[in-house]
N, C-alpha and C positions, 0 to 999 in steps of 0.2 A: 593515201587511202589504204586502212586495213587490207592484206590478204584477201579474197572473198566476198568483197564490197559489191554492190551492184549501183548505181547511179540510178534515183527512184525507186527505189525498192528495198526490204531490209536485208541484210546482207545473210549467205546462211550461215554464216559465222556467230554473227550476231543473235541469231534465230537460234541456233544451238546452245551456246552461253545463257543467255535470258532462260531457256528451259528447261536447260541443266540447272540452272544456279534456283529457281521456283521449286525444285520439289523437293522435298525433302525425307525420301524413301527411294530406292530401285529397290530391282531385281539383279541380284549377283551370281556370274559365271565362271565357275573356278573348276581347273582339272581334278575328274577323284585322282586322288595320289595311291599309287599301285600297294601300299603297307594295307590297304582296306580289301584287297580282294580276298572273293573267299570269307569274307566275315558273316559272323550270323547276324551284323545289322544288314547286310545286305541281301540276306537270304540266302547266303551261300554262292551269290552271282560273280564273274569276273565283271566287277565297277570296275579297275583300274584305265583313266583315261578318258572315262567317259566326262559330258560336261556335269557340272553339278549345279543346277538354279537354286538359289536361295534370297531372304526376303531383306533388307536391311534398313536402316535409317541412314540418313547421311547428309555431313553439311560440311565447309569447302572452306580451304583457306584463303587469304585477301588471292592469291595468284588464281583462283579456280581449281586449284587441286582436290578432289572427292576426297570428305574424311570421313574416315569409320570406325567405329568401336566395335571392337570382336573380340569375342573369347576364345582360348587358344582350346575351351572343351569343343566346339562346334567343327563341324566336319567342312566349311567354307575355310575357317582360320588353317586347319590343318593343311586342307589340301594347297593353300594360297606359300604356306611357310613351304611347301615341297616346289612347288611350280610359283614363281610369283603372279605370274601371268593374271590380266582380271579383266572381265566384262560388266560394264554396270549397264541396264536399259533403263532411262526415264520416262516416266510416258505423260505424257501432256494430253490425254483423251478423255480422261474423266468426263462426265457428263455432257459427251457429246453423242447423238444420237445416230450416228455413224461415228463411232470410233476411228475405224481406217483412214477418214478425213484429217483425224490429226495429227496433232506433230508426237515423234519419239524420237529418242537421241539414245543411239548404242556407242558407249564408251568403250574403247581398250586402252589397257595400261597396264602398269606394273606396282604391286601394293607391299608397300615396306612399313616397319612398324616405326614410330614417332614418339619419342619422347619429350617432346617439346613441351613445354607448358601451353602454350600460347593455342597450339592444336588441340590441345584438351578443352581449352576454357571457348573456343570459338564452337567447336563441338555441344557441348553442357549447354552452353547460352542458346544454342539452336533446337537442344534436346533437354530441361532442364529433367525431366522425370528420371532421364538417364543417369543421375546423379547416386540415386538408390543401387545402384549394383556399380556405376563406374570403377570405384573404389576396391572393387574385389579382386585377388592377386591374378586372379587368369583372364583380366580386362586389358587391353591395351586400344590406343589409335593407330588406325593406321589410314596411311595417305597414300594417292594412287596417282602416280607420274601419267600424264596422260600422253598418249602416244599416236593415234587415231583417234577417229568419231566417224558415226555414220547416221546422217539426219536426213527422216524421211517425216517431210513437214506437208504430207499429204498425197493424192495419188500422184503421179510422176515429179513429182517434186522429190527428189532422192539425191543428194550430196556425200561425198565422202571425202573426209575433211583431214589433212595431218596436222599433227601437233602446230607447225607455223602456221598454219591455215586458218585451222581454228583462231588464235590470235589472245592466246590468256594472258591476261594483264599479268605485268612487272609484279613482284613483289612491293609493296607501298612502307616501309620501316615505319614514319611518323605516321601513318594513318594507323598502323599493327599497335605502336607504343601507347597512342592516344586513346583510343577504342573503347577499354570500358570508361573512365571519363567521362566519351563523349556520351556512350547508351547510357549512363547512368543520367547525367544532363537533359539529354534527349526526352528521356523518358519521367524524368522527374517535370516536366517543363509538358507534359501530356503531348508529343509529337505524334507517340502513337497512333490516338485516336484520327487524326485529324491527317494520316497518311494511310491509314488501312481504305481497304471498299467500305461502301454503306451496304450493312447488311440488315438495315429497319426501314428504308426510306428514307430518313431522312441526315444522314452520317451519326447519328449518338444513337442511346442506347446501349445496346452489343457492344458498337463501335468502341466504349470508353474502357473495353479491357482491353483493347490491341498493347503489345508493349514491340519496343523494338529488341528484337537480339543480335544485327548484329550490321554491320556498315565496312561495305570493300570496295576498291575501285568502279563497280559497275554498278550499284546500287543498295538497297538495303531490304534487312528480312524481318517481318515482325510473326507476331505466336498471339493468339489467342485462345487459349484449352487445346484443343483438338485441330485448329484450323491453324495453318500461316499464310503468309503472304508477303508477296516481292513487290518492292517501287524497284521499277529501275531507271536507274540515272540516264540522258541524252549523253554525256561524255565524261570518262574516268576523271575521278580525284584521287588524290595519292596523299591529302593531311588531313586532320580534322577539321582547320579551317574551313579548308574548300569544302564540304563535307556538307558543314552546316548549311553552305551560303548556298549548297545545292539544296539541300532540303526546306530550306525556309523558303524556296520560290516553290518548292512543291505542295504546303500543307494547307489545308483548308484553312478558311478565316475561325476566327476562335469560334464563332455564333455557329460553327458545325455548320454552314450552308456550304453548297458547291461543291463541286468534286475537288479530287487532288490534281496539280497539275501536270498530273503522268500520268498513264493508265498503272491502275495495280492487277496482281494476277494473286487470285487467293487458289490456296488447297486444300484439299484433307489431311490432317496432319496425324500424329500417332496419339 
């Protein structure tokens, strides 16, 4: 049994993962780095040390590691290159009418830059508009080791999770190799539609723009303009095979009736 498991119930490990891994925006927390005090953006104030929130996009490698694209002009990248140190908060409350009832997940960790291909391209596929400035020389990714979590999945429901706790999947290599492939596949073969929510009534309509971007041990993430949305898988796969064999027991029948057979969780996207 995972770390954190609870027998009858979902673990908050689990709890945390799935809500991290649904959204695709925090809010980031990085020290000001003391070269900024005294500046006249800051009004002439001593910032140094204070925290700094700021607004970002983000999407995650097959392990769960937070990826981010940052520009090294913006005062988040700067202050992160001085202190690596980072706090991401997710908030899973949207449209609920008591907020404080739901779930958030405050991430700490450590954020290094990446030059990996494979982080950019899982990134872009999650963010494709980001593709218009990726390109530009003061862009990089970066990836944030996670070190803690602190999930408050409602009132006294409050965990605070370390790195083994939490419990981030292995690194999966054939499922990373396989990937676009398989979303090319996937998506060519309409999976899409037929694993998003129904947002007409009846699963088409809307539904037949959903496309997948992207597919990791714990389940999968699709984009439709402005909105996404998370299937998540009942038990990690690490190949494309498996992959498939999981989501083919998930998708609605072709005639668009029926749900999928997982709950999906959609969001506001950028």
């Amino acid at each position: 049994m995972p770390p954190g498991d609870r027998p009858g119930g979902t673990a908050p490990a689990t709890s945390a993962r799935r809500l991290m891994r649904a959204c695709d925006r925090a809010a980031l927390a990085t020290a000001q780095r003391p070269d900024g005090t005294g500046s006249a953006e800051a009004g002439g104030a001593d910032t140094g040390g204070w925290p700094y929130p700021s607004l970002v996009l983000v999407a995650f490698d097959h392990d769960g590691s937070p990826l981010l694209l940052l520009s090294t002009l913006a005062d988040h990248t700067r202050n992160l290159l001085a202190d690596s140190r980072v706090g991401l908060l997710f908030d899973g409350t949207a449209g609920l009418a008591q907020p404080l009832t739901g779930a958030r997940l405050s991430v700490l960790g450590r954020a290094e830059r990446s030059d990996d291909p494979a982080h950019r391209a899982r990134y872009l596929r999650r963010h494709p508009d980001a593709d218009f400035y990726a390109g530009f020389a003061d862009f990089a990714i970066y990836r944030v080791t996670v070190e803690r979590a602190h999930l408050v999945a409602g009132f006294g429901r409050i965990h605070w999770l370390s790195a083994a706790e939490l419990d981030l999947p292995t690194s999966a290599p054939a499922l990373a190799a396989g990937e676009t492939e398989l979303l090319d596949r996937l998506n060519g073969e309409g999976y899409g539609p037929r694993l998003a929510p129904s947002t007409d009534g009846d699963g088409t309509g809307q539904g037949a723009s959903w496309s997948l971007t992207g597919v990791d041990p714990e389940g999968c993430d699709l984009r439709r303009g402005g909105y996404v949305a998370r299937v998540d898988f009942e038990q990690r796969i690490h190949d494309p095979e498996s992959a498939r064999l999981m989501l083919d027991a998930l998708i609605r029948p072709q005639d668009g009736t029926g749900p999928p057979g997982h709950a999906t969780t959609g969001k506001g996207g950028a």
